[in-house]
VOPADREN-995362 format. One record per residue (C-alpha): residue number from 1; residue in three letters; x, y, z. Coordinates in pm, 1 decimal. Layout:
N
@resi:NUM | resn:ala | u:X | v:Y | w:Z
...
//
This chain:
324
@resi:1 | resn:unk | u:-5653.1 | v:-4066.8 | w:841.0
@resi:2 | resn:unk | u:-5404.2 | v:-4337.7 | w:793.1
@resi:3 | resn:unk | u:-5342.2 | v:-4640.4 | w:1055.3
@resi:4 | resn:unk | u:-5024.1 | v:-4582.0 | w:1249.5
@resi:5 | resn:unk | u:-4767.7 | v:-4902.5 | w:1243.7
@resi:6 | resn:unk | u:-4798.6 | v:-4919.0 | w:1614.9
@resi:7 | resn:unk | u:-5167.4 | v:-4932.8 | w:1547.5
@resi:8 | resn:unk | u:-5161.1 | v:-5205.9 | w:1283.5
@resi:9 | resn:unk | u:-4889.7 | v:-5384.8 | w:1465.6
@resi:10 | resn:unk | u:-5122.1 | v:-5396.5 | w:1836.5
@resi:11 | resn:unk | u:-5426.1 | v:-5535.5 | w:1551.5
@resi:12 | resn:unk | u:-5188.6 | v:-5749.4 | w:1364.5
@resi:13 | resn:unk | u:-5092.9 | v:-5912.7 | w:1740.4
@resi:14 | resn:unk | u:-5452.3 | v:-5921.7 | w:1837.4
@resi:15 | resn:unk | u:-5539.7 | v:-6130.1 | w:1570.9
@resi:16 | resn:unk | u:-5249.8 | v:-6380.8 | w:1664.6
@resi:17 | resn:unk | u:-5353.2 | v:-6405.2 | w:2004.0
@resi:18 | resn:unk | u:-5743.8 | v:-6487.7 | w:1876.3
@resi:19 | resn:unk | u:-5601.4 | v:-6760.9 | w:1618.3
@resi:20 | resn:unk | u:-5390.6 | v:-6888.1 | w:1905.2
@resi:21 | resn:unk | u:-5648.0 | v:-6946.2 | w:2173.7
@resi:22 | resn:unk | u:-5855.3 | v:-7087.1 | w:1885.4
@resi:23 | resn:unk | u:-5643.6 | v:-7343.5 | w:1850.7
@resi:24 | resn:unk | u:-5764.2 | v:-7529.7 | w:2152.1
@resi:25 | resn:unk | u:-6098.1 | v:-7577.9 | w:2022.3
@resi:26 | resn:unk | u:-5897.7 | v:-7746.5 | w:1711.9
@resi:27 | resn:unk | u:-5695.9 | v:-7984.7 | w:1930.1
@resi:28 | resn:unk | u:-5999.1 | v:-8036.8 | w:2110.3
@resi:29 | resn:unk | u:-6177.0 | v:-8190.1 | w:1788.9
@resi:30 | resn:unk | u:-5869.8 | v:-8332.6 | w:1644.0
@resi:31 | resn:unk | u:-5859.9 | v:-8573.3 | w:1994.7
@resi:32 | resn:unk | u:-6217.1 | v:-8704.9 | w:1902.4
@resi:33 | resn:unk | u:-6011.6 | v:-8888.1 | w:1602.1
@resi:34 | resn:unk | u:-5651.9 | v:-8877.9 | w:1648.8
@resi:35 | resn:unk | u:-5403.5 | v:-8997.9 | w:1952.0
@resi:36 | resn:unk | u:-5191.1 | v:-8741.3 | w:2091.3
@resi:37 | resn:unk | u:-4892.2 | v:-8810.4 | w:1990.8
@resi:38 | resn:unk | u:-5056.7 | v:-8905.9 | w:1588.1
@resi:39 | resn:unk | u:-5180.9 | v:-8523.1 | w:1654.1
@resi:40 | resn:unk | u:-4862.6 | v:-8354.1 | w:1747.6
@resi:41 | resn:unk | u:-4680.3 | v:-8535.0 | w:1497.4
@resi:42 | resn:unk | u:-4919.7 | v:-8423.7 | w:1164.2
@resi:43 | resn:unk | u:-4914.0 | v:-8061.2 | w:1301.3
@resi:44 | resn:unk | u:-4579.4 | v:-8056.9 | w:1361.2
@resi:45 | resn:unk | u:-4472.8 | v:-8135.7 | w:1041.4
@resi:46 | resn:unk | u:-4735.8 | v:-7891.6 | w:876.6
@resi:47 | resn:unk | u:-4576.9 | v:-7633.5 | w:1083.6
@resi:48 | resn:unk | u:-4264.2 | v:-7704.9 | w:990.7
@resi:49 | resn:unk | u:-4364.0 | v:-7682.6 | w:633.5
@resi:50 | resn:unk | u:-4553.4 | v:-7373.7 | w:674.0
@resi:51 | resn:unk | u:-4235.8 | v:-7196.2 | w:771.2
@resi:52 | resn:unk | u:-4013.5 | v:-7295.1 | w:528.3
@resi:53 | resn:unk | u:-4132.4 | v:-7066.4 | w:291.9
@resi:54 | resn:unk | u:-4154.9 | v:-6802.6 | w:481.6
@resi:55 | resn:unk | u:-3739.8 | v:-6897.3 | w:564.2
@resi:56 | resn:unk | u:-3710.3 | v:-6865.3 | w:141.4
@resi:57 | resn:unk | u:-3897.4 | v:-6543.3 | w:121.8
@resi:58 | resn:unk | u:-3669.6 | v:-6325.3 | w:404.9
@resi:59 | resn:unk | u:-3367.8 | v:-6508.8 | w:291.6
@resi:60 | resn:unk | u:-3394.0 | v:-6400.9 | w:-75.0
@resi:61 | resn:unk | u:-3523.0 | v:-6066.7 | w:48.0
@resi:62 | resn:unk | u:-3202.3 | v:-6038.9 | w:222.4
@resi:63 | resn:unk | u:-2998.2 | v:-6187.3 | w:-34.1
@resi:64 | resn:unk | u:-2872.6 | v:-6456.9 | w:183.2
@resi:65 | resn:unk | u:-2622.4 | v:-6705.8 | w:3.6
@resi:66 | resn:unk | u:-2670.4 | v:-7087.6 | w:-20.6
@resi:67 | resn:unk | u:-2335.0 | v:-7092.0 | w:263.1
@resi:68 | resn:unk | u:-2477.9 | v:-6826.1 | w:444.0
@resi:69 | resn:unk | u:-2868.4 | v:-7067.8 | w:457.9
@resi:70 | resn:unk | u:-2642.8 | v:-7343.6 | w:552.2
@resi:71 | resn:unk | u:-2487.2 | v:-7161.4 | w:842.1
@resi:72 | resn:unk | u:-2813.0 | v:-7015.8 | w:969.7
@resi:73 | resn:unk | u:-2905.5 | v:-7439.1 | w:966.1
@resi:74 | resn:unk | u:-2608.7 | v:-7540.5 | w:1142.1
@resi:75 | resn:unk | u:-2652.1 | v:-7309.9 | w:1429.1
@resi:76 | resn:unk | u:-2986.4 | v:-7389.0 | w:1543.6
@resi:77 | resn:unk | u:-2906.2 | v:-7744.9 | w:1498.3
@resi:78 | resn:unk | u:-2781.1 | v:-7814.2 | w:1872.7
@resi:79 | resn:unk | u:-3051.0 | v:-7534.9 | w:2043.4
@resi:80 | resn:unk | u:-3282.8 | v:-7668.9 | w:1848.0
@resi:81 | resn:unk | u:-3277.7 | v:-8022.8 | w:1999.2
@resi:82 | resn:unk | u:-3381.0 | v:-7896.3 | w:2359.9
@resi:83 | resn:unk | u:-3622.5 | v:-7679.0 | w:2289.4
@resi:84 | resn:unk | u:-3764.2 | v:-7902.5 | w:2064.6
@resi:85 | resn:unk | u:-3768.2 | v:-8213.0 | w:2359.6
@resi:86 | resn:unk | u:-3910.9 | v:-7944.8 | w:2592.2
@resi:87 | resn:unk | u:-4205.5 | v:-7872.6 | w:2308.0
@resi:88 | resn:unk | u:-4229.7 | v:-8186.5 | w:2307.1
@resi:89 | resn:unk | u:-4299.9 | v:-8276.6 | w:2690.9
@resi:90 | resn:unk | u:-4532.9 | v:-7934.4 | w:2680.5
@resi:91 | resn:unk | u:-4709.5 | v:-8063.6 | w:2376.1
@resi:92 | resn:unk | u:-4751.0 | v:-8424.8 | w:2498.6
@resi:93 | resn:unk | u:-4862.8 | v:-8350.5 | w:2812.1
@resi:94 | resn:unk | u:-5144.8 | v:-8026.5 | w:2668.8
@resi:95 | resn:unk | u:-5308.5 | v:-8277.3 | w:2409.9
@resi:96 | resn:unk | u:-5304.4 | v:-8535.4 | w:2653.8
@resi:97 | resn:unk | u:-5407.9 | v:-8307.5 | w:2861.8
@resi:98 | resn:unk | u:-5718.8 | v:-8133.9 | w:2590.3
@resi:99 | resn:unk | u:-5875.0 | v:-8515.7 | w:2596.4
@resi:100 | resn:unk | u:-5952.7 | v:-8492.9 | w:2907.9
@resi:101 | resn:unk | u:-6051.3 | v:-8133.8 | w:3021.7
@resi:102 | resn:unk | u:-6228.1 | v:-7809.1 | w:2820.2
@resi:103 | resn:unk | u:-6065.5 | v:-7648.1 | w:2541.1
@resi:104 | resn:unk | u:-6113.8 | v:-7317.3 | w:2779.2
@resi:105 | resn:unk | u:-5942.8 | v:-7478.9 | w:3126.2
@resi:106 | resn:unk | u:-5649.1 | v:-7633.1 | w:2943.1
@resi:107 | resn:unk | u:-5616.9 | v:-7228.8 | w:2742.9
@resi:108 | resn:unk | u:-5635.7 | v:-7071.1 | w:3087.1
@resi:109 | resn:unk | u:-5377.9 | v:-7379.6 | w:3278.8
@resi:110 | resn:unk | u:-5127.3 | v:-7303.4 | w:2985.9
@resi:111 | resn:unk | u:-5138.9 | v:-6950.5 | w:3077.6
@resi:112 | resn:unk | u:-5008.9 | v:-7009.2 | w:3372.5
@resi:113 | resn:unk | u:-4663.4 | v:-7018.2 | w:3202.5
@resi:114 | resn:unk | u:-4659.5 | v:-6646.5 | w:3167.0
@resi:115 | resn:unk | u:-4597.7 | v:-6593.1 | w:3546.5
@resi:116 | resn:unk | u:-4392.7 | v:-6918.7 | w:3560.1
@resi:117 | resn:unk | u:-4110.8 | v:-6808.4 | w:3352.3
@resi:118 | resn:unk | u:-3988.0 | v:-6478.2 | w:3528.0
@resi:119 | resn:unk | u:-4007.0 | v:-6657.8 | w:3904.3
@resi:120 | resn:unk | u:-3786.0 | v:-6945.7 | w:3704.0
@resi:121 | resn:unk | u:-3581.7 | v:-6656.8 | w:3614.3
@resi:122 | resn:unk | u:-3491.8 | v:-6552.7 | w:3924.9
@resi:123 | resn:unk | u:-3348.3 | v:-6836.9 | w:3996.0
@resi:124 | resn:unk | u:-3100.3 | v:-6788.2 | w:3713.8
@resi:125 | resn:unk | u:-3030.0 | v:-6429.6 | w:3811.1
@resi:126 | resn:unk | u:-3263.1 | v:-6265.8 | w:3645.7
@resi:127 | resn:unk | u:-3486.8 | v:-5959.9 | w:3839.4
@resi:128 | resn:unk | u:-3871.6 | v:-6064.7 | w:3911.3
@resi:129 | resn:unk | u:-4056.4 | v:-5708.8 | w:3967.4
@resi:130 | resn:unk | u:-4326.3 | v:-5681.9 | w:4215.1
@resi:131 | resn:unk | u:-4637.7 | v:-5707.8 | w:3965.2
@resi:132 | resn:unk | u:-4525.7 | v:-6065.5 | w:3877.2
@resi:133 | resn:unk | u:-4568.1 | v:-6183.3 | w:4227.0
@resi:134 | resn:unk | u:-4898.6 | v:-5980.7 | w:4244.8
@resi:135 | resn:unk | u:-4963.2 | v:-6199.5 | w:3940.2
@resi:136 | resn:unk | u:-4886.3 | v:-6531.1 | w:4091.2
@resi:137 | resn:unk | u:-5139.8 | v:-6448.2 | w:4415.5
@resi:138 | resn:unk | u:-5411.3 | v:-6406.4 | w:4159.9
@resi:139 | resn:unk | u:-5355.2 | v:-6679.9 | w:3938.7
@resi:140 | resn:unk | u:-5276.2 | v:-6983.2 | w:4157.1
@resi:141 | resn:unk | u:-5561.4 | v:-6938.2 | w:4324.7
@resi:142 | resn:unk | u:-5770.7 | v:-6843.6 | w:4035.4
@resi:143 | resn:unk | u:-5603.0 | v:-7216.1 | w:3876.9
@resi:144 | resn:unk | u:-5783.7 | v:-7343.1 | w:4180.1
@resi:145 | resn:unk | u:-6148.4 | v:-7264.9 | w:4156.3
@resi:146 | resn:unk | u:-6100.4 | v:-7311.2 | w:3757.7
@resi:147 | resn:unk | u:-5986.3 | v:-7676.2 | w:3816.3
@resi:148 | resn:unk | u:-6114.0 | v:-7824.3 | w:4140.4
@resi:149 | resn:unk | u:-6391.9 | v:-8081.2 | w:4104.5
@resi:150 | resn:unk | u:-6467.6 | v:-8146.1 | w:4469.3
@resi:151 | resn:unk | u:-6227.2 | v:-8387.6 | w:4494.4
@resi:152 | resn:unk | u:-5948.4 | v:-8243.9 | w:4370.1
@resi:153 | resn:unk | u:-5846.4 | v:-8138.3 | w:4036.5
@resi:154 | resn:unk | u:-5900.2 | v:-8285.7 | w:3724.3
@resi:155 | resn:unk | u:-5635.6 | v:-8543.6 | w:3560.3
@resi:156 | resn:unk | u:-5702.7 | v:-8344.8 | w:3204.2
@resi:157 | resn:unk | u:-5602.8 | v:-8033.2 | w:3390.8
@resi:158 | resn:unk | u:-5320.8 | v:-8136.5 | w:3593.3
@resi:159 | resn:unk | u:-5165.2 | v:-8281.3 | w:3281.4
@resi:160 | resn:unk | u:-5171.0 | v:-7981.6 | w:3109.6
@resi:161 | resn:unk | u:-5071.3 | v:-7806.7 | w:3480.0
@resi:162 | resn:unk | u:-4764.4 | v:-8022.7 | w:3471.9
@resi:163 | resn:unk | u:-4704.0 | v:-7981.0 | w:3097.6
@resi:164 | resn:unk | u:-4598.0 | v:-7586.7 | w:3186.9
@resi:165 | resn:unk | u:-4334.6 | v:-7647.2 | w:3373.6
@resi:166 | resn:unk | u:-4169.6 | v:-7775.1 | w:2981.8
@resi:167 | resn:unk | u:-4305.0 | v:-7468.7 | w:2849.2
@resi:168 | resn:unk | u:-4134.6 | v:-7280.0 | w:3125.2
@resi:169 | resn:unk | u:-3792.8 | v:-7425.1 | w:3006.2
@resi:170 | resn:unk | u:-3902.0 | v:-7395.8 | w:2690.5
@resi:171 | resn:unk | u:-3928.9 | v:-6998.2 | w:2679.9
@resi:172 | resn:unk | u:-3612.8 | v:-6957.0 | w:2941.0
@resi:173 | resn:unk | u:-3411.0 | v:-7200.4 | w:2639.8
@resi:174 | resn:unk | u:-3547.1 | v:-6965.1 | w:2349.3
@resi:175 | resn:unk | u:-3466.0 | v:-6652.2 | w:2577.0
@resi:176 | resn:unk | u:-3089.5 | v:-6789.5 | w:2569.9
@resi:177 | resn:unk | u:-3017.4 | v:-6833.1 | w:2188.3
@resi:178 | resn:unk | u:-3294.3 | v:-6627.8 | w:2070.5
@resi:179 | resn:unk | u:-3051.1 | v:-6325.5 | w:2003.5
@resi:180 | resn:unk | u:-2804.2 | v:-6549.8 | w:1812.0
@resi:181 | resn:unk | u:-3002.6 | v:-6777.9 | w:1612.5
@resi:182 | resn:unk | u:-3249.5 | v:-6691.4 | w:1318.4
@resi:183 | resn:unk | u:-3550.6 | v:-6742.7 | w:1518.3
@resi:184 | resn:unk | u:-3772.5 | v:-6893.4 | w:1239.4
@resi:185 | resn:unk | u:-3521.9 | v:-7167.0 | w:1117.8
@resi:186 | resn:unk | u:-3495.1 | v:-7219.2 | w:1526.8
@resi:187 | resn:unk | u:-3905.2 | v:-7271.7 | w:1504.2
@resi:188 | resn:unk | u:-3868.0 | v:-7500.8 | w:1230.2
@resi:189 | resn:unk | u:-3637.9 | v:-7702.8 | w:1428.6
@resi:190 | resn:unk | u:-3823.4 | v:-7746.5 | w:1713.8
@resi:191 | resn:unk | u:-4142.7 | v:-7868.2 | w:1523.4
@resi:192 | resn:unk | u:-3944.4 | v:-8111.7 | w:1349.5
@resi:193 | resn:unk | u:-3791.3 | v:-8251.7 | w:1645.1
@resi:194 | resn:unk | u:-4171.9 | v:-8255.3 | w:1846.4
@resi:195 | resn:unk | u:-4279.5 | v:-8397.8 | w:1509.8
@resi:196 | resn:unk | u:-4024.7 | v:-8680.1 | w:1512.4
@resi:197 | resn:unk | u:-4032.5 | v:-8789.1 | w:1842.1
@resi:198 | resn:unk | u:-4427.6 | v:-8812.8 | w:1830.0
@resi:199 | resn:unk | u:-4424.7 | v:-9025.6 | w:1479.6
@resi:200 | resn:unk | u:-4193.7 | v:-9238.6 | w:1640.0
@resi:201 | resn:unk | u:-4376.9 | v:-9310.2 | w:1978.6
@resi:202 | resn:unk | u:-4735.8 | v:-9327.2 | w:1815.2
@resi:203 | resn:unk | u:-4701.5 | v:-9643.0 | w:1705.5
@resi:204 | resn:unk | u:-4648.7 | v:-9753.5 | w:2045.1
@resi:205 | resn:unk | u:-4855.5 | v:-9555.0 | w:2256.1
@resi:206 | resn:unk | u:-5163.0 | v:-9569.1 | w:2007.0
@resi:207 | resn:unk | u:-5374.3 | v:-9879.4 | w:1911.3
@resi:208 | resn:unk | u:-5441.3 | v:-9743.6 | w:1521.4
@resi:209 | resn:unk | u:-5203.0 | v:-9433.7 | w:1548.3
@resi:210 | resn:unk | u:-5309.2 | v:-9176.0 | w:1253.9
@resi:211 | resn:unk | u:-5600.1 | v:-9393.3 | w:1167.1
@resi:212 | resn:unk | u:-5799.5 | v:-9060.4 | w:1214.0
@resi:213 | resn:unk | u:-5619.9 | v:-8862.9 | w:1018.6
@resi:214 | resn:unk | u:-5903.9 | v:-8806.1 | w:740.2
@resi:215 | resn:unk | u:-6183.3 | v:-8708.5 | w:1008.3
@resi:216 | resn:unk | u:-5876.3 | v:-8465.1 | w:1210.5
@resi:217 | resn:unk | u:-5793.8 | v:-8310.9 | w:930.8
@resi:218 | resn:unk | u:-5969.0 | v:-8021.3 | w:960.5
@resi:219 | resn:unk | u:-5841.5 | v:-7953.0 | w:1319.7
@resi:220 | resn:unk | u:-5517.3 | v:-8067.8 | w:1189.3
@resi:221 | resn:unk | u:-5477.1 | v:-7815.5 | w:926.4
@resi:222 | resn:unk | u:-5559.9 | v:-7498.9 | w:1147.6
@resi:223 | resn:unk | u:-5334.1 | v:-7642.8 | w:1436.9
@resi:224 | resn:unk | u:-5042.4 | v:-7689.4 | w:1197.8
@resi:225 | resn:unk | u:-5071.7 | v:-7405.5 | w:901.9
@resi:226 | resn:unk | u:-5318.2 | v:-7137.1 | w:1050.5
@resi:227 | resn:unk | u:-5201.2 | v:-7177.5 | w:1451.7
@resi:228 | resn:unk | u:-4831.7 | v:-7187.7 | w:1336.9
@resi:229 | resn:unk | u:-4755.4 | v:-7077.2 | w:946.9
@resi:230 | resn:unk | u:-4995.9 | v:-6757.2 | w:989.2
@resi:231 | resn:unk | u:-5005.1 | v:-6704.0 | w:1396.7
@resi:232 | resn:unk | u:-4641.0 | v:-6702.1 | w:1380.1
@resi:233 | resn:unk | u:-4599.9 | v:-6462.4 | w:1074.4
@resi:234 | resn:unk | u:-4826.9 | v:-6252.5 | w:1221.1
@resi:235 | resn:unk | u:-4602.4 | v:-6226.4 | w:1565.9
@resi:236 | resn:unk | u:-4299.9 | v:-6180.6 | w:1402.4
@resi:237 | resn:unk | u:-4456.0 | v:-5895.4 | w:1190.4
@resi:238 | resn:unk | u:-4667.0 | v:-5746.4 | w:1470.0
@resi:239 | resn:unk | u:-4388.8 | v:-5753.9 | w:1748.8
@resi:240 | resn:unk | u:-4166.9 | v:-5540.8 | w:1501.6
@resi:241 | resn:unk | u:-4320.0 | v:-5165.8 | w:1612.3
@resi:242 | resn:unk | u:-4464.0 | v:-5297.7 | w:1910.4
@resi:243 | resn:unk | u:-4395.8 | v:-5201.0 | w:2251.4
@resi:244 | resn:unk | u:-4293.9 | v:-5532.5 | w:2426.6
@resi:245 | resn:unk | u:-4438.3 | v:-5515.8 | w:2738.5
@resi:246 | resn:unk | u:-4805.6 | v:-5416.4 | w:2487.9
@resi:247 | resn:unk | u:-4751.6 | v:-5700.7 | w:2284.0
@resi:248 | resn:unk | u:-4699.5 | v:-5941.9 | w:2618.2
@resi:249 | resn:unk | u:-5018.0 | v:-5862.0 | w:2718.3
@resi:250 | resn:unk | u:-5211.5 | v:-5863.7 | w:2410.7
@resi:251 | resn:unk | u:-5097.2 | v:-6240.6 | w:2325.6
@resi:252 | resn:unk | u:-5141.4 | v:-6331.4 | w:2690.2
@resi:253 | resn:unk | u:-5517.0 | v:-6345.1 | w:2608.9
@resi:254 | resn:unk | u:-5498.7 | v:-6609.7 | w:2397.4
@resi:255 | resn:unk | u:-5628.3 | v:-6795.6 | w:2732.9
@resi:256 | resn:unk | u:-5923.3 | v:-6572.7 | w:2710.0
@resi:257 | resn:unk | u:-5988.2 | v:-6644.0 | w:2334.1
@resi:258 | resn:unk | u:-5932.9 | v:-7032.5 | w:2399.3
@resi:259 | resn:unk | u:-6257.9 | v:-7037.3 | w:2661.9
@resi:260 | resn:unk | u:-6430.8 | v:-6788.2 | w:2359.5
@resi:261 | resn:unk | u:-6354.7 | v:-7047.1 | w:2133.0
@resi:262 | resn:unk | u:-6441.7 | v:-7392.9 | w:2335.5
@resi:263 | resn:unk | u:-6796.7 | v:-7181.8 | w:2452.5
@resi:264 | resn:unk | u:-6870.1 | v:-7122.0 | w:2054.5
@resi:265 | resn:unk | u:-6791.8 | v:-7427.2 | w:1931.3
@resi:266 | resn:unk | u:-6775.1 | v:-7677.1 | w:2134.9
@resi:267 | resn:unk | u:-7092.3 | v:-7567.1 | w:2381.0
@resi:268 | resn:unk | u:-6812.3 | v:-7564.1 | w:2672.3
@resi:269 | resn:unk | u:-6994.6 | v:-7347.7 | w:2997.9
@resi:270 | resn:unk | u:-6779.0 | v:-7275.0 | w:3358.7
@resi:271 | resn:unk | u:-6911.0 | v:-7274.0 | w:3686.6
@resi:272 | resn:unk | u:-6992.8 | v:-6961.5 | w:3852.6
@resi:273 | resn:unk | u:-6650.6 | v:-7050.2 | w:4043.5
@resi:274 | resn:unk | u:-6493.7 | v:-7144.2 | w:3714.4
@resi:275 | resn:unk | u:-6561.2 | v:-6758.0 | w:3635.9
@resi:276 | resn:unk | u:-6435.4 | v:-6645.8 | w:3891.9
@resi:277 | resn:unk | u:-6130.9 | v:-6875.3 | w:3832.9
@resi:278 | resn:unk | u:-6038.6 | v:-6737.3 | w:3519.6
@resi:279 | resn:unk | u:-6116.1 | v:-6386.7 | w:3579.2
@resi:280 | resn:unk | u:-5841.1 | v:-6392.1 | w:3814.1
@resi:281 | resn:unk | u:-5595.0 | v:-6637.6 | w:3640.5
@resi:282 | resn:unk | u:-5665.6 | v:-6322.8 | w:3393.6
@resi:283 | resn:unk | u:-5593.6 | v:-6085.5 | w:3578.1
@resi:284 | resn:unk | u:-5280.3 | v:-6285.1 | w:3726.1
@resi:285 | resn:unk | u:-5133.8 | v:-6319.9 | w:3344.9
@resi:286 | resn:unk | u:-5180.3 | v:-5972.3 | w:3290.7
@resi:287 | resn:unk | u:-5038.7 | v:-5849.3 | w:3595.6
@resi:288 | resn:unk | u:-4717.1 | v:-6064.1 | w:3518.4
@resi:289 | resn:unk | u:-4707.0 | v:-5868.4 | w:3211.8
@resi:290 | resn:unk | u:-4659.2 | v:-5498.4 | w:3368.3
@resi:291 | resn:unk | u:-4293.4 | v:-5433.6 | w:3279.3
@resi:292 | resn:unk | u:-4053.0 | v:-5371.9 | w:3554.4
@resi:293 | resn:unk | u:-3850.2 | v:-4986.2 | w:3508.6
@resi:294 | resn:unk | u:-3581.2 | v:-5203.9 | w:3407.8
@resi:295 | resn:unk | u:-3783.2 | v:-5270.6 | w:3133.0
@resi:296 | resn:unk | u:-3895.0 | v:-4978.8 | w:3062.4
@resi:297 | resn:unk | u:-3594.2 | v:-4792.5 | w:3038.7
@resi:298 | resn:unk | u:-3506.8 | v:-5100.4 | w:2827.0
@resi:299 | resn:unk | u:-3785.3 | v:-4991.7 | w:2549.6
@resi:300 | resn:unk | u:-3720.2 | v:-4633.8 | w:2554.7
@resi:301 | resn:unk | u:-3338.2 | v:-4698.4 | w:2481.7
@resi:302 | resn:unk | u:-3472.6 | v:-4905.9 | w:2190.4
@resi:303 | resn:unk | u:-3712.7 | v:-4683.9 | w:2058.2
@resi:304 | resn:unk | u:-3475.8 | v:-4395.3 | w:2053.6
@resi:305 | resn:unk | u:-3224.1 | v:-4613.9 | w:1885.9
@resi:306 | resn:unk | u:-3474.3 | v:-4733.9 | w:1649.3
@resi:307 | resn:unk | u:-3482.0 | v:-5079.6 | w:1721.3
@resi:308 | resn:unk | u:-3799.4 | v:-5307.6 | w:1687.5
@resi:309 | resn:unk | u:-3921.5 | v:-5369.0 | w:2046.6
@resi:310 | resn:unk | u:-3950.3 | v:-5726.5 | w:2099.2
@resi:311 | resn:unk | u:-4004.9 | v:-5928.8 | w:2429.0
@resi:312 | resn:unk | u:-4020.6 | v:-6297.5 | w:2432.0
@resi:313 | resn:unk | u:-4360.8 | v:-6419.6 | w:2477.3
@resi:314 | resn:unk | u:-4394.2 | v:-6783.2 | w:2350.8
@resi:315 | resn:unk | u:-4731.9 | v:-7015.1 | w:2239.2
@resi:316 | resn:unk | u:-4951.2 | v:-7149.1 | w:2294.1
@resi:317 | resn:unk | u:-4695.6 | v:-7342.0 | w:2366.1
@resi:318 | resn:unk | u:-4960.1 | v:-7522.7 | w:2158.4
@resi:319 | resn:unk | u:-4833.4 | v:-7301.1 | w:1825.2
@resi:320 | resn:unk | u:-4518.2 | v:-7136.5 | w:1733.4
@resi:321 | resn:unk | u:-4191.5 | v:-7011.9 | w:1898.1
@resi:322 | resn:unk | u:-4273.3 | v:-6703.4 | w:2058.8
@resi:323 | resn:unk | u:-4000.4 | v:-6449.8 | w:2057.6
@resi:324 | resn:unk | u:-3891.0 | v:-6117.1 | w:2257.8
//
């Protein structure tokens, strides 16, 4: 009996979401070696280069002309620029952030961006349904017991904390060019401006900046082509017979997968508390996710049109440009 696409697309996603949280665990090594912003910068430039061919391969599928390339370039020059400063802060501040804390706490913190996003969204007129802010009372103080110490919480962990609020604007930026824009030249953009603007503080921020590039390069190499080149392939492919509000929650657990991760390679353990934390910053991510009937009427009009069903759900904000 053959695999339905909806099938292979929810596998195809559930593989992203495990190569995203895994991630994590490689910025987590990479910091033994490498500076933050030496990090950001190497992976950001592999990413970058990871996509371009996949930018060759659908343009010549589509028969795009060398004017037509050049226009697609041109119009995710300007977007591009702020979303890539905002992956930049969100970067910064999560590596900064990984030094300091578990690969697991800073997966679940970044999470916290899924419920973030719609409340921002309110404030710019959009609708924020009732399971969101059922979300929100299970994940702040689920955030809580994950990150207090005793004394209050961690500096690793309110780095990356602070860090979502870019990823925030990051996701409400891509959600306003997304439809008018080729998303993966807008991708490339933004890792070449994080990629930039890291290369070019390193030096300044960083006693031997890319010094440990040789023992990083490992972690390196799966943050910038597996986290980005294939994750992000495998989203754009998966999200294409997906229903959106499915594929929100399946790449929400990338937070869960980042703890799997940091606990199998790293020897990373929670608290009892720290359990309980995350179960309900879980819980509170997944929540956010229930669509609204908005939304739902939204897919059905879609799938009887036959239209992919996409949603945007961004990365980790540690990976690629998430799109709905």
């Amino acid at each position: 009996m053959s695999m339905s696409r909806a099938t292979r697309s929810y596998l195809l996603l559930l593989l992203c979401s495990v190569i995203w949280g895994f991630a994590f665990v490689a910025q987590r090594l990479g910091a033994e070696h490498l500076g933050a912003y030496s990090f950001n910068a190497a992976r950001g430039f592999l990413g970058a280069a990871a996509l371009l061919p996949l930018v060759w391969f659908l343009d010549r599928r589509a028969r795009i002309s060398p004017f037509e390339a050049r226009a697609a370039w041109a119009r995710v020059a300007r977007p591009g620029v702020f979303i890539g400063l905002m992956f930049f802060g969100g970067q910064t501040l999560q590596q900064l952030g990984v030094e300091q804390t578990t690969a697991g706490n800073a997966a679940f913190v970044t999470g916290l961006y899924m419920v973030l996003v719609p409340v921002a969204g309110r404030f710019l007129g959009q609708h924020t349904g009732v399971f969101t802010w059922l979300g929100i009372a299970l994940a702040v103080p689920g955030l809580f017991l994950l990150t207090w110490t005793g004394t209050g919480i961690g500096p690793g962990d309110l780095l990356v904390l602070v860090g979502t609020l870019f990823w925030t604007f990051h996701i409400l930026g891509v959600g306003r060019v997304a439809a008018h824009v080729d998303p993966i030249r807008l991708s490339v953009a933004q890792f070449l401006v994080m990629a930039t603007l890291s290369a070019v503080v390193a030096p300044f921020a960083e006693d031997a900046p890319f010094a440990g590039l040789l023992p990083a390069l490992g972690a390196v190499l799966f943050a910038g082509l597996l986290s980005t080149g294939v994750g992000f392939t495998l989203q754009v492919v998966g999200q294409r017979y997906a229903r959106a509000s499915v594929a929100a929650m399946i790449m929400s657990l990338e937070a869960m997968w980042g703890a799997v991760g940091g606990a199998l390679f790293l020897g990373e353990r929670l608290s009892l508390q720290g359990y309980f934390g995350a179960a309900m910053m879980m819980a509170g991510i997944l929540l956010a996710q229930v669509p609204t009937r908005a939304d739902r009427a939204r897919e059905a009009e879609r799938a009887a049109s036959g239209q992919p069903t996409v949603v945007p759900v961004p990365e980790p904000p540690s990976t690629a440009l998430r799109e709905d």
